[in-house]
VMD Tcl script that draws the C-alpha trace (Angstrom):
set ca {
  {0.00 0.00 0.00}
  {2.61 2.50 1.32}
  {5.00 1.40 -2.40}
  {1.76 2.47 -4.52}
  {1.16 5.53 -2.59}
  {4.39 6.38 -3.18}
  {3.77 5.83 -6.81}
  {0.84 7.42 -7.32}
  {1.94 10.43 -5.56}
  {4.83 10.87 -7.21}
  {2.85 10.69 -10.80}
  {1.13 13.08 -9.81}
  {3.41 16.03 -8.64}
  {6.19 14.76 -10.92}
  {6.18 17.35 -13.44}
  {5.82 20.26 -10.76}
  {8.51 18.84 -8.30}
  {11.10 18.79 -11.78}
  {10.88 22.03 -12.78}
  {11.12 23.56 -8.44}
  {14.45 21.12 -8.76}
  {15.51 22.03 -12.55}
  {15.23 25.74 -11.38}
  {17.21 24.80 -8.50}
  {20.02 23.79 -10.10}
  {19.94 26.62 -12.30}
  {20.06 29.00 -9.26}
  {22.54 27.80 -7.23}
  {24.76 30.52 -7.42}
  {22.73 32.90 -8.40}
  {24.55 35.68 -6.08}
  {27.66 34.60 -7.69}
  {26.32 35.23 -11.23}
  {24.82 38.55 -10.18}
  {28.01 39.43 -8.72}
  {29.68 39.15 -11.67}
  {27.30 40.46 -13.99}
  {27.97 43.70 -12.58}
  {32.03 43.18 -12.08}
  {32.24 42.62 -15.53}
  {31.22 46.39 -16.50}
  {34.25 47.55 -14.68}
  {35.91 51.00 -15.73}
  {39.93 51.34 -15.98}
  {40.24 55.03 -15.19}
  {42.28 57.49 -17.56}
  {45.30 59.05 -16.77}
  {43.96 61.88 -14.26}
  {40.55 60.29 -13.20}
  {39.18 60.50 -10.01}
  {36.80 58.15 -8.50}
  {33.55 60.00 -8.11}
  {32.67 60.66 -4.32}
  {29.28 60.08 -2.26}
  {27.87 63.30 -3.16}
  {28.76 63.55 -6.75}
  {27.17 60.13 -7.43}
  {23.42 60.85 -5.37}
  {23.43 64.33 -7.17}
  {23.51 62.39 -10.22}
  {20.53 60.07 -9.12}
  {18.73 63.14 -8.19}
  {19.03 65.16 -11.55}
  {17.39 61.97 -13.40}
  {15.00 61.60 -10.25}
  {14.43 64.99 -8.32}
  {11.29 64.12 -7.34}
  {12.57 60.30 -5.99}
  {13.01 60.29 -1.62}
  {14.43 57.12 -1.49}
  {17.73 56.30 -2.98}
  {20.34 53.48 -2.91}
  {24.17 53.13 -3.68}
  {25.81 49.80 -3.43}
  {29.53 50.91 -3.01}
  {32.32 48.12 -3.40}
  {36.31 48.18 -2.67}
  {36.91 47.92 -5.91}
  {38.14 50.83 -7.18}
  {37.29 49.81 -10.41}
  {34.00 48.50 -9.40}
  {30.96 50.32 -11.49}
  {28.32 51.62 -9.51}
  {24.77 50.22 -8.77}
  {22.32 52.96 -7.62}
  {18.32 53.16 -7.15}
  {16.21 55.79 -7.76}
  {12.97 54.10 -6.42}
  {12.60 51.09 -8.73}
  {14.62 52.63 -11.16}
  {18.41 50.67 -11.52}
  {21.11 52.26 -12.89}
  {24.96 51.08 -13.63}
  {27.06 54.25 -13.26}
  {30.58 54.56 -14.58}
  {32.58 54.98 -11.58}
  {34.86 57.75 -12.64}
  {32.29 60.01 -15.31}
  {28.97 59.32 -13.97}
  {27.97 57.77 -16.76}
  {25.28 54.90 -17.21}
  {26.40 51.86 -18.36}
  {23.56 50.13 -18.03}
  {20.11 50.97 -17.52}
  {17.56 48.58 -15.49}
  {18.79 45.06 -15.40}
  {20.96 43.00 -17.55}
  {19.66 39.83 -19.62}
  {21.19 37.50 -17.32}
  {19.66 38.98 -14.31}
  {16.16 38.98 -16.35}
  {16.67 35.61 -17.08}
  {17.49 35.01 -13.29}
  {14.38 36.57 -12.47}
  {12.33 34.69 -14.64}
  {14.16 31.08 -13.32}
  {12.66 32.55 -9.87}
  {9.10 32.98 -10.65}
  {9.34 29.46 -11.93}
  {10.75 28.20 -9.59}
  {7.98 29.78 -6.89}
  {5.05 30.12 -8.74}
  {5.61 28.57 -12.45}
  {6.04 32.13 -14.01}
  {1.92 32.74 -13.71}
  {1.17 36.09 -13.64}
  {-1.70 37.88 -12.24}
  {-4.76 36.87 -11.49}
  {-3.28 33.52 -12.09}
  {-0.30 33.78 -9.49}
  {-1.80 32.40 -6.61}
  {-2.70 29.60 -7.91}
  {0.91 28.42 -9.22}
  {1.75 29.56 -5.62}
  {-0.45 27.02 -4.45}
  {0.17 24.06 -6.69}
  {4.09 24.89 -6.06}
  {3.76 24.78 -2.34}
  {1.58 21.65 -1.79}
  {4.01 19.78 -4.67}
  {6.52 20.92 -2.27}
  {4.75 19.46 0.51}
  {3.83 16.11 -0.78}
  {7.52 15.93 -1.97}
  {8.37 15.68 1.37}
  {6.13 12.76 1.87}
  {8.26 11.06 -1.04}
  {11.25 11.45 0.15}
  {10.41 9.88 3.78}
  {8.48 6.88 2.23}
  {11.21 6.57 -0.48}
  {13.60 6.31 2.41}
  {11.39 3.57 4.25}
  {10.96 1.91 0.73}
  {14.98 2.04 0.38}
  {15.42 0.12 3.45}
  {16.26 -3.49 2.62}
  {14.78 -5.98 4.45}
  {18.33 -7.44 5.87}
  {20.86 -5.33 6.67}
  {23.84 -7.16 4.36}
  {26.50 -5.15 3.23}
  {26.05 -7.27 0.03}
  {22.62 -6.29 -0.48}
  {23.28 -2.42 1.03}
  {25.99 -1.49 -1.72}
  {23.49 -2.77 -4.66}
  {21.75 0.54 -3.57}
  {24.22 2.95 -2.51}
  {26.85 2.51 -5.72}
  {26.14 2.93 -9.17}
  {26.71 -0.36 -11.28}
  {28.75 -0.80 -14.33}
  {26.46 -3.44 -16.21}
  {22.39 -3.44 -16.26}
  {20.32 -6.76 -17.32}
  {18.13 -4.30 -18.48}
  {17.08 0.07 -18.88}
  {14.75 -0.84 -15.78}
  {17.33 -2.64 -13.73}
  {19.46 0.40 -14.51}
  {17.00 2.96 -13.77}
  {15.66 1.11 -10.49}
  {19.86 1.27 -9.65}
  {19.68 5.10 -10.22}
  {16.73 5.94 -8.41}
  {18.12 3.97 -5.22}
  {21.84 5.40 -5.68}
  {20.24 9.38 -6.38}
  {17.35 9.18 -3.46}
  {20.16 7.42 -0.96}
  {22.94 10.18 -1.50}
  {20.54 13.41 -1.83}
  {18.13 12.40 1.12}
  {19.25 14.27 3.71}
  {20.41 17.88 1.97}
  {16.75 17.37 0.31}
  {15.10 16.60 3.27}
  {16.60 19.85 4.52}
  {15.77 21.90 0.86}
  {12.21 20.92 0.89}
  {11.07 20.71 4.75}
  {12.48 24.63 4.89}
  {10.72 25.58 2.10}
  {7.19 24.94 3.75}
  {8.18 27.89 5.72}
  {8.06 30.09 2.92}
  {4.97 28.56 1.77}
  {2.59 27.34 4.11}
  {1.20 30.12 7.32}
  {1.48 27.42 9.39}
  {4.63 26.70 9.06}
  {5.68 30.19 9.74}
  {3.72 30.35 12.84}
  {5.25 27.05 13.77}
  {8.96 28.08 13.33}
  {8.22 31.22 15.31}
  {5.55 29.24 17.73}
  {9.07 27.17 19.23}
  {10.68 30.45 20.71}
  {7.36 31.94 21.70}
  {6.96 34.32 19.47}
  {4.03 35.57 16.87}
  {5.20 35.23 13.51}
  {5.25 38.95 11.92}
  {2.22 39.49 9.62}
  {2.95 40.87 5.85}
  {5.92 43.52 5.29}
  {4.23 46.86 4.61}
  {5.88 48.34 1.90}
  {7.82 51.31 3.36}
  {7.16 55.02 2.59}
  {10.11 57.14 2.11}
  {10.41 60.04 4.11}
  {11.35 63.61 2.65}
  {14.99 63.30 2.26}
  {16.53 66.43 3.92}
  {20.48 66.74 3.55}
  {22.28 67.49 6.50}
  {25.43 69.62 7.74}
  {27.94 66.77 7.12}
  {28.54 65.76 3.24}
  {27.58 62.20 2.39}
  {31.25 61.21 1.30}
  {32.10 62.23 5.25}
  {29.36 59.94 6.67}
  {30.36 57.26 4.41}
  {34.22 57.51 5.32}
  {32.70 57.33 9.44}
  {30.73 53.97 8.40}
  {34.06 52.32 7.18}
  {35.99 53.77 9.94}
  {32.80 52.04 12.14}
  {33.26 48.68 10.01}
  {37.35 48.41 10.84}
  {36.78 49.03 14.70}
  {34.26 46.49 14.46}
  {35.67 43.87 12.78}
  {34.47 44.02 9.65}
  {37.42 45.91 7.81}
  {37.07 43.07 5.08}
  {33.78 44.16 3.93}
  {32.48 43.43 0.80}
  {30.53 45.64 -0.11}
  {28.29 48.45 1.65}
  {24.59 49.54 0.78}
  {24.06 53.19 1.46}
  {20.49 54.11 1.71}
  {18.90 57.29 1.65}
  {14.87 58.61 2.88}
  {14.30 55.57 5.47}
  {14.64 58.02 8.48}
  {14.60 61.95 8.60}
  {17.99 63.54 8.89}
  {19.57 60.38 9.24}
  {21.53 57.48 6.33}
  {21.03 53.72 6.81}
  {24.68 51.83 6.04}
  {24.40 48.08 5.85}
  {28.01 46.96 5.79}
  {28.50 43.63 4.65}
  {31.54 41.00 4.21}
  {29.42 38.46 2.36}
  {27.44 38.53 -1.05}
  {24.60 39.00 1.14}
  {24.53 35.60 3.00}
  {26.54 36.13 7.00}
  {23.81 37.75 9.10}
  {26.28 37.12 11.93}
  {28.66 39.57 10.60}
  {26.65 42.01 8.84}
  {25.46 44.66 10.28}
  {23.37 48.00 9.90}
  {24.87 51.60 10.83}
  {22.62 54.73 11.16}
  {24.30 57.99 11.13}
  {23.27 61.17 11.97}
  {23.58 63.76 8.81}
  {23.98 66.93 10.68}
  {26.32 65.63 13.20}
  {27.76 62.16 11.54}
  {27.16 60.59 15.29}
  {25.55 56.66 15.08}
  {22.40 56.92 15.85}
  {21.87 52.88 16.44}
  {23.49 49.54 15.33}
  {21.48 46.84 14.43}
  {22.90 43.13 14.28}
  {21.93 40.03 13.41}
  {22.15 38.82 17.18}
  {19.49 42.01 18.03}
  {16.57 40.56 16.10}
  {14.40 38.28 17.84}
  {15.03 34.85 18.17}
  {12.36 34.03 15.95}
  {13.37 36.65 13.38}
  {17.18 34.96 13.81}
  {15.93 31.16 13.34}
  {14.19 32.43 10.00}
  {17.27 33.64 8.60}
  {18.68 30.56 9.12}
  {15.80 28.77 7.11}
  {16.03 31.14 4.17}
  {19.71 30.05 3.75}
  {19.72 26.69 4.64}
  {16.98 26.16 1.79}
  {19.58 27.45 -0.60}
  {22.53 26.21 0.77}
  {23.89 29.67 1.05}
  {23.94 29.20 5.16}
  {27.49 26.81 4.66}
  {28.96 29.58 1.78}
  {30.25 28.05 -1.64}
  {30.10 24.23 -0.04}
  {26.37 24.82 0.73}
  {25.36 26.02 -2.47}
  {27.26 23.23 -4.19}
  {25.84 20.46 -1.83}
  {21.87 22.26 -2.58}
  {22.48 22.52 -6.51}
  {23.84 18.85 -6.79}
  {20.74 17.61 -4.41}
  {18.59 19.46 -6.57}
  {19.87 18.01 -9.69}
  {19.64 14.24 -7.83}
  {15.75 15.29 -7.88}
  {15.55 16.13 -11.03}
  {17.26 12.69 -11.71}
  {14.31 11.18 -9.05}
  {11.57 12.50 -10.82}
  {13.02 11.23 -14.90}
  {13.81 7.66 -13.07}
  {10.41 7.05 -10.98}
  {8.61 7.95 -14.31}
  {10.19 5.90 -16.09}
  {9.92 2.74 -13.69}
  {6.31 3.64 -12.97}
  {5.95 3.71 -17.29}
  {6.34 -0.24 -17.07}
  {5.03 -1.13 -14.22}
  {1.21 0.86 -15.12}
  {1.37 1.63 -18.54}
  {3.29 -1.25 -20.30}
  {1.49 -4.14 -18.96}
  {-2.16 -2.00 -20.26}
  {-0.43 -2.01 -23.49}
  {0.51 -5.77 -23.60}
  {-2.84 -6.73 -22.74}
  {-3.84 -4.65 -25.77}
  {-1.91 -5.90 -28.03}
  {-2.65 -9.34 -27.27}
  {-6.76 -8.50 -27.64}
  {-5.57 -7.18 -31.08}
  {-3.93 -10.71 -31.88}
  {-6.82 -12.58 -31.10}
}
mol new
graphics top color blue
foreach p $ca { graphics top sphere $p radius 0.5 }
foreach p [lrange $ca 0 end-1] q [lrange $ca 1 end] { graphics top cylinder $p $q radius 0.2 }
display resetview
């Protein structure tokens, strides 16, 4: 009963559970990519060039945008580095020397990154249409994880021989037939992947499911935060101190706190009155532990407030955890690799169990048919 369960179940949110893993694979680094999508616009200054400063690169935001409160810059070390900056939703790549913009909006590979992530979460529906692939993506998501615990009970063999064991943990070199060879892969995949899929798919119930969410926050006694109200800019009101100044404190802020080596640092501007958010990071946007955000006052260039990873809630903490352990991101560059390969052992899951359940349902059908025809 429990095998044809399995069976059925896995018929049935085959197709969807394929293209959450094929979109998976093609994701796993997708920081990396968008990293160096933009590092690969980088300017060599001529002889005489200046990097621009803080306040030369806003004012040029705020000519396109003057009526725009709340602005972004995405400084790097790089010296070389061209410039991301926001005017609202507007994205623009900025030469880092003339001001110029390399690239307006975002780049094909990004859009194509984007597009691998509505796929991935809702099937690319749009609209009206969107909740629906939310929902058909989150319950495949679900039932997957009844798959992979029955396909773990249904690995089991019934004694514990070594000789018997390694038939389903190692690939073999010679197959009596394609379904002894498939049966092999589906054992050798689902044995190997289990547990960083386990892991992939239980985490991503948090993301789906209310429940879940409430649950995850439930353990440290907590209410789970209700939907993120999109936040409205305040008037953005330049103070005594130049920007370039506050942004030379905020690195001064990062070395005597550790975090000399950063990355790269967000500077964003009309979240507060009179004061500019910094959030100085070492990571391509993955160590909460490290990161950290800096508020400085623009009139006096005093901190207002820190805010670290350790100061959000529990709760808040244990969710950031679960958004990068579902991509692997939580254990860096190993992580990612470990997620993308279990990903792709899914994808290999889902081609192998249709294939086996093909002759065990359909082929039979067909030889009775054929047999009707000869008489």
């Amino acid at each position: 009963m429990l095998f044809w369960t399995h069976l059925v179940i896995g018929i049935t949110v085959g197709v969807v559970v394929f293209i959450m893993s094929a979109t998976g694979v093609l994701l796993t680094y997708e920081a990396q990519i968008k990293e160096w999508d933009d590092a690969r616009h980088s300017v060599k200054p001529q002889a005489g060039q200046q990097r621009l400063n803080t306040d030369q690169i806003l004012s040029i935001i705020r000519q396109k945008h003057p009526d725009e409160n709340h602005l972004y810059i995405h400084q790097f070390k790089g010296e070389e580095r061209a410039i991301p900056v926001w005017a609202g939703p507007n994205r623009y790549l900025l030469s880092p020397y003339t001001g110029e913009i390399i690239l307006k909006g975002d780049s094909w590979i990004v859009e194509t990154l984007h597009f691998i992530t509505d796929l991935h979460r809702w099937l690319a529906l749009e609209g009206s249409k969107q909740p629906i692939g939310k929902e058909i993506t989150a319950y495949s998501n679900l039932l997957f994880i009844f798959l992979i615990i029955t396909g773990a009970y249904l690995w089991l063999p019934r004694h514990f021989k070594w000789r018997l064991i390694k038939t389903q943990l190692f690939f073999k070199k010679q197959f009596k037939s394609r379904h002894a060879k498939y049966f092999n892969w589906h054992h050798v995949f689902g044995v190997w992947a289990i547990l960083p899929l386990f892991i992939i798919v239980a985490t991503a119930t948090v993301f789906h499911f209310h429940w879940a969410n409430d649950l995850l926050y439930g353990v440290y006694g907590e209410d789970a935060p209700g939907p993120r109200e999109r936040r409205v800019p305040v008037q953005l009101i330049d103070g005594k101190q130049s920007y370039e100044t506050l942004f030379t404190v905020a690195k001064q802020h990062a070395i005597e706190n550790g975090v000399g080596d950063w990355h790269s640092m967000w500077l964003e501007f009309g979240r507060e009155t009179g004061n500019t958010r910094f959030w100085i990071d070492p990571s391509l946007g993955n160590s909460y532990e490290r990161a950290y955000a800096l508020f400085l006052d623009n009139d006096t260039a005093e901190v207002i407030r820190v805010k670290r990873g350790q100061d959000w809630s529990e709760g808040d903490q244990a969710w950031g955890v679960v958004r990068f352990l579902h991509t692997g991101e939580y254990y860096g560059l190993i992580g990612q690799t470990i997620a993308g390969l279990a990903s792709l052992a899914a994808c290999f899951l889902v081609f192998t169990g249709f294939m086996l359940s093909w002759r065990r349902l359909f082929k039979p059908k067909k030889r009775k048919a054929l047999k009707k025809c000869d008489t």
